[in-house]
TORVO-310872 format. One record per residue: x, y, z of N, C-alpha, C, O, CB in turn. Coordinates in steps of 0.001 Angstrom, whole numbers. Glycine has a CB too. Example, Ala and Ser with C-alpha at 12.3 -4.5 7.8 and 13.67 -1.06 7.14 Angstrom:
2
13190|-5690|7800|12300|-4500|7800|13200|-3300|7800|14236|-3319|8465|11308|-4473|9046
12850|-2250|7080|13670|-1060|7140|12900|30|7870|13409|1138|8039|14084|-598|5725
This chain:
189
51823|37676|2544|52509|36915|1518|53020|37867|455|52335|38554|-303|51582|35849|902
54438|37784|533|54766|38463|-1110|54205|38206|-2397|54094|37048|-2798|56011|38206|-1522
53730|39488|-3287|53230|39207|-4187|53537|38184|-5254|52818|37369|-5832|53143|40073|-4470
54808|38470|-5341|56143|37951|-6452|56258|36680|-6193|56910|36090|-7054|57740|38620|-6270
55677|35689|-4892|55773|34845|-4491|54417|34092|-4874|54288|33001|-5430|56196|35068|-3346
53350|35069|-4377|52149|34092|-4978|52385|34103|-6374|52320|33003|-6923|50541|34589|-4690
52640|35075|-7066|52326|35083|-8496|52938|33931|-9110|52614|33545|-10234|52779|36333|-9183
54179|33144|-8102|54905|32099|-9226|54341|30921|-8656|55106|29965|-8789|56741|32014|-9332
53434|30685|-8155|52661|29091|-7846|51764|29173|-8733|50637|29654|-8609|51898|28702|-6320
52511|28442|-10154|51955|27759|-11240|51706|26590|-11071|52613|26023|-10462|52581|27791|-12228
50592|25740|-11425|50154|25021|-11679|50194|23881|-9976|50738|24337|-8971|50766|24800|-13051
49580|22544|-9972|49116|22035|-8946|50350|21881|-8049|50181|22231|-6881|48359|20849|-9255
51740|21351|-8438|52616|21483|-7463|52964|23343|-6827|52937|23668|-5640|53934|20679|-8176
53170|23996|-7641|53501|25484|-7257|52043|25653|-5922|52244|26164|-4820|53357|26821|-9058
50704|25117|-6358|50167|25413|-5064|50352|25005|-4161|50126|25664|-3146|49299|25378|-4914
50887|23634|-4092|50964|23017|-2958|52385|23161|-2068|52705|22735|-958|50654|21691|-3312
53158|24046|-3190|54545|24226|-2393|54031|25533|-1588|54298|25737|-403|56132|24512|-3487
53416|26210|-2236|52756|27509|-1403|52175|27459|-380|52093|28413|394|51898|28162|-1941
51606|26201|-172|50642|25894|790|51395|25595|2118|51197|26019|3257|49758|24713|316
52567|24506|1487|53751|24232|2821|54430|25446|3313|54826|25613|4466|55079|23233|2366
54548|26460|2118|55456|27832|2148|55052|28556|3211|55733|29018|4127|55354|28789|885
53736|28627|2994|52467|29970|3897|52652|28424|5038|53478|27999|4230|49938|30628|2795
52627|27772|5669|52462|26975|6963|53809|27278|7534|53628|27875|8595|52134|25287|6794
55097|27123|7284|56407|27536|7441|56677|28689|8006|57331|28964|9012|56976|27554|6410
55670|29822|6680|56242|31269|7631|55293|31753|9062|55408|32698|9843|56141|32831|6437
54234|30497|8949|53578|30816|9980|54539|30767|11417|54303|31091|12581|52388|29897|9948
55229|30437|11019|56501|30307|12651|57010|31605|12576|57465|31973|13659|58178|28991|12618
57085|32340|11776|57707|33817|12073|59216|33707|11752|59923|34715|11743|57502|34338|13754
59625|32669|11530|60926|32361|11597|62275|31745|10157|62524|30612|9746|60654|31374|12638
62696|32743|9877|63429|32515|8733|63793|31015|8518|63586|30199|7621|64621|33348|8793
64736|30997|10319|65842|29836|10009|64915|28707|10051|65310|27602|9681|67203|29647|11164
63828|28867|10430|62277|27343|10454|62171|27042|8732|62054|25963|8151|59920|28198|11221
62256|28387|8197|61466|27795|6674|63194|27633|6237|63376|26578|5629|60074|29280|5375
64112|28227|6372|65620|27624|6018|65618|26033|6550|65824|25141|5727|66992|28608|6929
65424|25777|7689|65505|24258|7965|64196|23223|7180|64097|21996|7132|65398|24129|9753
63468|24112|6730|62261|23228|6090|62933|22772|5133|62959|21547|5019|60889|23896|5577
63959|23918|3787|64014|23964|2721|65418|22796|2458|65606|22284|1354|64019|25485|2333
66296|22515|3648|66862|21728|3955|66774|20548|3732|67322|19859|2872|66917|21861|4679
66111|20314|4475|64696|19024|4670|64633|18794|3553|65399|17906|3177|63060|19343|5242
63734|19440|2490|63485|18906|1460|64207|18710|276|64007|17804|-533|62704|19313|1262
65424|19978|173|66591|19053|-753|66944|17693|-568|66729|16733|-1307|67896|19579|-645
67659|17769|802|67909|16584|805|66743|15219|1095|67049|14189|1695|68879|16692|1653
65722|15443|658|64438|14284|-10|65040|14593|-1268|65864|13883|-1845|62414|14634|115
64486|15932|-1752|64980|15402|-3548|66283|14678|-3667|66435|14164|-4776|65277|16823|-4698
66993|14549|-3054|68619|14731|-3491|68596|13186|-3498|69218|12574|-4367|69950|15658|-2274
67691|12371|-2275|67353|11063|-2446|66537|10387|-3360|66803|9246|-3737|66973|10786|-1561
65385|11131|-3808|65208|10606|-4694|65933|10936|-6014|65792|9908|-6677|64142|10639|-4672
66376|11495|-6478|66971|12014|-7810|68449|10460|-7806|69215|10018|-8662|67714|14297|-7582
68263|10250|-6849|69416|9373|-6462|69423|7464|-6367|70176|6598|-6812|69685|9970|-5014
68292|7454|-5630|67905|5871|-5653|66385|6042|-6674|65406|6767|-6494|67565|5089|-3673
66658|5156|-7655|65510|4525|-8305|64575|3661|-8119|63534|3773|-8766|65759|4154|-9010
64676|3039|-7570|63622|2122|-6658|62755|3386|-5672|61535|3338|-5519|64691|774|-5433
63439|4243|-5198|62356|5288|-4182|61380|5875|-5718|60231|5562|-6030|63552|7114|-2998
62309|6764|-6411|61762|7543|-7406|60376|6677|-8017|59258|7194|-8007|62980|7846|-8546
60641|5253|-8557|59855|4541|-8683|58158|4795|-7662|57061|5308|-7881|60731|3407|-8487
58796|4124|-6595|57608|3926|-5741|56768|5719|-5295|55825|5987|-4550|58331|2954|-4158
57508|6452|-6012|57061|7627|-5739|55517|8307|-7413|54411|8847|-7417|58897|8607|-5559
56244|7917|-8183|56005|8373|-9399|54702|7089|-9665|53575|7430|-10024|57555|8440|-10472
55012|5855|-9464|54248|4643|-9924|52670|4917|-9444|52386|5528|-8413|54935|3169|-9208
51912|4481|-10168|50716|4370|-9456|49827|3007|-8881|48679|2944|-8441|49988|5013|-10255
50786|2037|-9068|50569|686|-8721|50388|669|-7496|49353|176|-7049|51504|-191|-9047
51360|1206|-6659|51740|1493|-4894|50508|2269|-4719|50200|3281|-5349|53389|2541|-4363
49549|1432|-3398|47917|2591|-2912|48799|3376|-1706|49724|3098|-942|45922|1430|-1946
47918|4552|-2020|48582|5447|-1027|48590|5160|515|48607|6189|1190|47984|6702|-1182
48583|4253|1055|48773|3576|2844|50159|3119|2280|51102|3389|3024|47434|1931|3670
50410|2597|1324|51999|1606|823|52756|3008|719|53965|3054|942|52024|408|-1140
52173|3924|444|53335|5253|-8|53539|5662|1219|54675|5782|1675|52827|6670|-1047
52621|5883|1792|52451|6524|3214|53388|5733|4170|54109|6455|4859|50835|6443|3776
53532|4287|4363|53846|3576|5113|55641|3493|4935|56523|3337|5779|52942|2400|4907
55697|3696|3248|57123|3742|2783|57796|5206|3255|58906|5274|3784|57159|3552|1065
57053|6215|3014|57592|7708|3302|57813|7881|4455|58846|8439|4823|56806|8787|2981
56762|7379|5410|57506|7744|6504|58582|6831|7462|59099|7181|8523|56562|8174|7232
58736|5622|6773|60258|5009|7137|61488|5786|6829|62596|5877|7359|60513|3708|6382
61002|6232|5952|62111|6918|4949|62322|8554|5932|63379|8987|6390|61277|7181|2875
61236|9050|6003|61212|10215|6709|61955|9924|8284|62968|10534|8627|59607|10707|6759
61314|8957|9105|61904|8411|10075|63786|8207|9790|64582|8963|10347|61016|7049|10251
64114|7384|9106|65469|7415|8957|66126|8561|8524|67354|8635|8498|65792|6528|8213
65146|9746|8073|66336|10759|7756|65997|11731|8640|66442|12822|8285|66495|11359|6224
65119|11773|10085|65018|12340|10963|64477|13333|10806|64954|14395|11205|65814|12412|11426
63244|13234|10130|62127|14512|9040|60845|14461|9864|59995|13624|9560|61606|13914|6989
60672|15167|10728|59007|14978|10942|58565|16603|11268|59228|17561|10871|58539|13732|12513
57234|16717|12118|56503|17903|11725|55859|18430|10611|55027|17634|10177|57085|18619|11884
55912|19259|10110|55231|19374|8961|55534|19254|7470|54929|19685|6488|54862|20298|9088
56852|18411|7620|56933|17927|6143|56878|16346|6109|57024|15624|5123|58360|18459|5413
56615|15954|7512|55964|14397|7133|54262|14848|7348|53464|14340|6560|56610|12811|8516
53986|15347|7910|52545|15918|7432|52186|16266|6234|51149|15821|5741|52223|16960|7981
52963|17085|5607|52823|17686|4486|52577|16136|3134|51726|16071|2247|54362|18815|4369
53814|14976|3524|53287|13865|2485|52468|13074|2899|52053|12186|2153|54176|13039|1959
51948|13220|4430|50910|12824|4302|49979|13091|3510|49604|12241|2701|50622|12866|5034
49348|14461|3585|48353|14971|2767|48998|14453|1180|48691|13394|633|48157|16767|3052
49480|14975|900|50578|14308|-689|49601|13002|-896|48621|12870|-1628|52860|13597|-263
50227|12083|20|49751|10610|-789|48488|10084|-431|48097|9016|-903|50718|9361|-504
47596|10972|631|46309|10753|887|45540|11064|-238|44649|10327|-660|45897|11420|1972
45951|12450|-885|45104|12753|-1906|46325|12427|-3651|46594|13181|-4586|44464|14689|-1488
46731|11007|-3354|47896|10492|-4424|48318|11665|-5336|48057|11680|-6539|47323|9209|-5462
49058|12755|-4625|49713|13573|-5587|51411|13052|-4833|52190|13978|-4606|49099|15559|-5532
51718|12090|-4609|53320|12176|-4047|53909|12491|-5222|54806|13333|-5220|54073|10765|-3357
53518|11893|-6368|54445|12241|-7288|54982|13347|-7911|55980|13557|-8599|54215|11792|-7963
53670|14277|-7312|54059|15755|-8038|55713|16383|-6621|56397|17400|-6732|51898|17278|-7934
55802|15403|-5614|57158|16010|-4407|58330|16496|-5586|58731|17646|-5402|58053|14335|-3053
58708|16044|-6331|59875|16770|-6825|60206|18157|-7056|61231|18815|-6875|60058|16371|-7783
58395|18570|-7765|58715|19577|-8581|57918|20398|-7325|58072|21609|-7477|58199|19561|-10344
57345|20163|-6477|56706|20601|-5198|58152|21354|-4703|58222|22582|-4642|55995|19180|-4088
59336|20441|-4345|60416|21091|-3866|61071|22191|-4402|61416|23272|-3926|61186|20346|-3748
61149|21775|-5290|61732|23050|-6341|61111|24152|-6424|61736|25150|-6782|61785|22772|-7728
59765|24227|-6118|58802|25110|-6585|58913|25906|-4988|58835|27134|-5036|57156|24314|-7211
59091|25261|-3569|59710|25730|-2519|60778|26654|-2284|60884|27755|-1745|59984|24927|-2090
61772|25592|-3049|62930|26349|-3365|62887|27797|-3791|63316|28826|-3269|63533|25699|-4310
62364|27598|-4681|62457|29023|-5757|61506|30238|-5020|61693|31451|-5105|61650|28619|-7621
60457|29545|-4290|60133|30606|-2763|60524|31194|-1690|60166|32211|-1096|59597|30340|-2122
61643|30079|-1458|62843|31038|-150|63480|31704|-1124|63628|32841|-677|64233|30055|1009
63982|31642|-2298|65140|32426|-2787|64012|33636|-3204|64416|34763|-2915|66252|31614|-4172
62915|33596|-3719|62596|34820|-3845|62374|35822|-2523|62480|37026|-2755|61517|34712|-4604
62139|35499|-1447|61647|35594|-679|63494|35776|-146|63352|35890|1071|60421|34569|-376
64727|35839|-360|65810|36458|122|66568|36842|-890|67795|36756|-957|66489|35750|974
65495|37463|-2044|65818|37925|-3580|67112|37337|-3882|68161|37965|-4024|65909|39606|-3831
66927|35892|-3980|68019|35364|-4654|67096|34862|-5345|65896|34742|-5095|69123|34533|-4060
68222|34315|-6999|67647|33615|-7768|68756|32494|-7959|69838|32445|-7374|67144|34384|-8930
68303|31681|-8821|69376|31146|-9236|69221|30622|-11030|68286|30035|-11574|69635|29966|-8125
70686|31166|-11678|70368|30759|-13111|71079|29645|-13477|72163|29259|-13041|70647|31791|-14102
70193|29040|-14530|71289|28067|-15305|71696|28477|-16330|70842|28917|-17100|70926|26823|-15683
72748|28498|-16650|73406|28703|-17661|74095|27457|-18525|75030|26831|-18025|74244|29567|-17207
73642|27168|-19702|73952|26117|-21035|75219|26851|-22138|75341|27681|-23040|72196|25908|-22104
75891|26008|-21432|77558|26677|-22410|77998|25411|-23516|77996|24235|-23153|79419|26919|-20968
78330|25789|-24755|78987|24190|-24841|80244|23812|-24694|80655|22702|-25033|78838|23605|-25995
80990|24771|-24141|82442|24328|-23173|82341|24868|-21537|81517|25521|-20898|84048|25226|-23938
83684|24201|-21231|83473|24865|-19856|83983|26345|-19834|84828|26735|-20640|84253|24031|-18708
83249|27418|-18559|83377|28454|-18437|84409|28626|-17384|84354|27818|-16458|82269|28955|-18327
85574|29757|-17347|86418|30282|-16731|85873|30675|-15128|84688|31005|-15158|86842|31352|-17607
86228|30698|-14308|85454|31737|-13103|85370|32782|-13682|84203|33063|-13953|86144|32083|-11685
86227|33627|-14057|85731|34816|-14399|84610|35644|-15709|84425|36800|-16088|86798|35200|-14422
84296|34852|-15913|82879|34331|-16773|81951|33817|-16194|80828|33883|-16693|83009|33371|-17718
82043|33545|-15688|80982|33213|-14434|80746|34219|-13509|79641|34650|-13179|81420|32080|-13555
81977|34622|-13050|81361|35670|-12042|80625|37400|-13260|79787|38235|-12919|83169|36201|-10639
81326|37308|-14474|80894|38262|-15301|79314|38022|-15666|78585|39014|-15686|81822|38264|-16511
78984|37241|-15841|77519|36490|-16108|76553|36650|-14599|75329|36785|-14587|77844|34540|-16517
77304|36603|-13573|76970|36569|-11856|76311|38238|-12055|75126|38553|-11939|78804|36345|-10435
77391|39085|-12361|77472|40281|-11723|76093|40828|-12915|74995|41185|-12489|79298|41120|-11703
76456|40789|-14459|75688|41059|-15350|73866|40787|-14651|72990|41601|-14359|76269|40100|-16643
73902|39509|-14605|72437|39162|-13678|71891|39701|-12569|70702|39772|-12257|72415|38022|-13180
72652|39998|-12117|72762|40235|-10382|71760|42024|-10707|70656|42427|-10340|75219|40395|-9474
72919|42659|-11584|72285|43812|-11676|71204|44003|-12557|70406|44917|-12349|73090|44631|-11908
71092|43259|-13498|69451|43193|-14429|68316|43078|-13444|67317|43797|-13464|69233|41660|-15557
68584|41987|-12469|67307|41428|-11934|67244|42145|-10549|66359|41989|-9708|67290|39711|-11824
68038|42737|-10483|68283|43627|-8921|68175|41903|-8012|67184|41915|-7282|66440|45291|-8335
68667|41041|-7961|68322|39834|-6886|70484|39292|-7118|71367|39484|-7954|66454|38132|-7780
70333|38580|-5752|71639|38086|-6013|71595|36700|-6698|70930|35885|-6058|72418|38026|-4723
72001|36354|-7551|72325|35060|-8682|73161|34304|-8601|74325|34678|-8745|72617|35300|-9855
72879|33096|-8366|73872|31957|-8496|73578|31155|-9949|72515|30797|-10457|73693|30882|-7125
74693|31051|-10307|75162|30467|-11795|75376|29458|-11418|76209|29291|-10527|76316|30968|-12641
74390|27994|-12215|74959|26839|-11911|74931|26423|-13659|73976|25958|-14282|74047|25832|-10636
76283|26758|-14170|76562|25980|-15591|76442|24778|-15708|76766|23996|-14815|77727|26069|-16085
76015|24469|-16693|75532|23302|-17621|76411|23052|-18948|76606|24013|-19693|74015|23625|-18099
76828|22072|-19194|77476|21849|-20801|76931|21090|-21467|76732|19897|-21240|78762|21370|-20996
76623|21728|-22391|76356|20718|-23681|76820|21150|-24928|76619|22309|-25289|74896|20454|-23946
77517|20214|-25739|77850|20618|-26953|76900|20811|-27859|77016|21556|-28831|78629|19894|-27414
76091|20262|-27625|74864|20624|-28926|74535|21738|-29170|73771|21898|-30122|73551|20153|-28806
74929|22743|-28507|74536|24331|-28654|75600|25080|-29771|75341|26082|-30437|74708|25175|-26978
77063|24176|-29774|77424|24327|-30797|78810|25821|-30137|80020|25981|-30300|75931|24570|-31928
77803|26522|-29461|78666|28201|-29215|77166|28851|-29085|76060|28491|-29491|79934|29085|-30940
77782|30308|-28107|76919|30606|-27045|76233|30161|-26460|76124|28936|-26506|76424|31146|-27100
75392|30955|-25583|74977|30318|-24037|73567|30703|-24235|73116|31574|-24978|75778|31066|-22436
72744|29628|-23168|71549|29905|-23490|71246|29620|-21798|71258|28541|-21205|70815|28981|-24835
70968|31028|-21252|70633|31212|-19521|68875|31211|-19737|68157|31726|-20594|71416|33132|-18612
68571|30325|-18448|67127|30669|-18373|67511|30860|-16600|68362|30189|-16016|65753|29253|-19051
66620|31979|-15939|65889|31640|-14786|64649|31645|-14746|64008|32445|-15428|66155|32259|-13906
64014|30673|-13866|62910|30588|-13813|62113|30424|-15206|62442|29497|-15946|62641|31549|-13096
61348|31066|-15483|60736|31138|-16762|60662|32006|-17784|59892|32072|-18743|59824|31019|-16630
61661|32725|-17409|63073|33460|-18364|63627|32791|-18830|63948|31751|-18255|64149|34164|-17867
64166|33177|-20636|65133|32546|-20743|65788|33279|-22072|65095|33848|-22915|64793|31082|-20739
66924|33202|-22119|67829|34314|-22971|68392|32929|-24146|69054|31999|-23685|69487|35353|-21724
68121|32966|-25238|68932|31933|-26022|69915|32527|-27489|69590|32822|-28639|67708|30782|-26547
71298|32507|-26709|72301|33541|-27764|72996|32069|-28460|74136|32094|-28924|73820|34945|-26709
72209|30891|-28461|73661|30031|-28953|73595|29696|-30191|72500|29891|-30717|73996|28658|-28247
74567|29168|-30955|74452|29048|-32259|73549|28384|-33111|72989|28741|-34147|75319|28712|-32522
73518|27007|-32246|72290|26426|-32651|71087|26895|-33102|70520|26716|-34180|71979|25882|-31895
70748|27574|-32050|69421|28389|-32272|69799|29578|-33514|68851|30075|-34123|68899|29220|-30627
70841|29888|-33762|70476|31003|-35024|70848|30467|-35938|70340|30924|-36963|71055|32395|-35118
71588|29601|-36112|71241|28470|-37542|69803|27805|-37924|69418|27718|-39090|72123|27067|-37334
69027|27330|-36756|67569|27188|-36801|66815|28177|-38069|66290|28054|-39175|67017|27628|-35239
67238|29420|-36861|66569|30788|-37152|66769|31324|-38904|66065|31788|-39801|67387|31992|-36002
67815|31023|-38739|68677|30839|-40928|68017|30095|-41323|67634|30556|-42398|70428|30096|-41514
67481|28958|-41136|67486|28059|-42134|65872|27798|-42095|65436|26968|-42892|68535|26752|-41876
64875|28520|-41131|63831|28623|-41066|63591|29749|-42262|62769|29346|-43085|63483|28811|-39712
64258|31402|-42618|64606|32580|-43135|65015|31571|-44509|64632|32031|-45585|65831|33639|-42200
65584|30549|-44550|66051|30338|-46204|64864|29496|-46488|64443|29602|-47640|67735|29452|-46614
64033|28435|-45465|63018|27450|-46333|62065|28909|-46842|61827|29105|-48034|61927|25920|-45140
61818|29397|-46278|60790|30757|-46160|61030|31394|-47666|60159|32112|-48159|61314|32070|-44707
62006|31157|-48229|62351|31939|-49693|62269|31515|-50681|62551|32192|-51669|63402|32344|-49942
């Protein structure tokens, strides 16, 4: 197991994405844990999407045989089995389904380390040019020695500049924040 990999399974979902992670590479096989990671976007992508699933996922009203019985219809119709309908099995046997979201993500961010990609977000409060993007791409790319995908974000509330986090990095140049930073420097006087 890469070090850089255990070291980022924080907290109870990060273990349990580790846990599916280390079962995956037990196949020896890139494109197995690429088709796992597949798999499980598109679960998040469903739930992030229908509310009634997200519901019955997150709720604790539903006993875990009702979660179990629901997931794998759901798994069944999206043609998911092996070890990631295993995998919610265990999930809703021991009622953690709800932690699947951040379980995926926490996957995610294991194949990409694991093909030293990362990926950043970047918080602009207008939209960015491509070539600002790819300048921000290339800038990252070579800080972190990993290849970077920029997925911008807008919000005006930042006012001007950008505030990139990856992972649990995070760079905050925007205005907002140094007006904060002023006006914290003027109560202070």
């Amino acid at each position: 197991m890469n070090q850089s990999i255990s070291d980022s399974a924080v907290g109870l979902p990060g273990r349990y994405a580790l846990s599916l992670f280390e079962i995956a590479q037990e196949e020896k096989n890139n494109n197995f844990i690429k088709e796992i990671d597949t798999q499980l976007m598109s679960l998040s992508s469903l739930i992030d999407n229908n509310n009634d699933f997200k519901s019955v996922i997150k709720s604790p009203i539903f006993s875990a045989d009702e979660q179990l019985s629901l997931m794998n219809d759901i798994l069944e119709t999206m043609k998911i089995d092996g070890i990631i309908k295993n995998f919610i099995g265990v999930l809703c046997e021991n009622r953690r389904l709800s932690l699947l979201p951040e379980i995926i993500k926490a996957f995610h961010s294991f194949l990409l380390n694991l093909n030293k990609q990362a990926t950043a977000k970047v918080t602009s409060a207008k939209p960015m040019s491509d070539k600002q993007k790819e300048n921000i791409k290339s800038m990252l790319s070579d800080h972190f020695s990993l290849d970077i995908d920029v997925e911008v974000i807008i919000d005006e509330e930042i006012l001007g500049g950008l505030v990139v986090q990856m992972g649990s990095k995070m760079i905050d140049t925007s205005l907002l924040t140094r007006l904060k930073s002023i006006k914290n420097v003027m109560n202070e006087v």
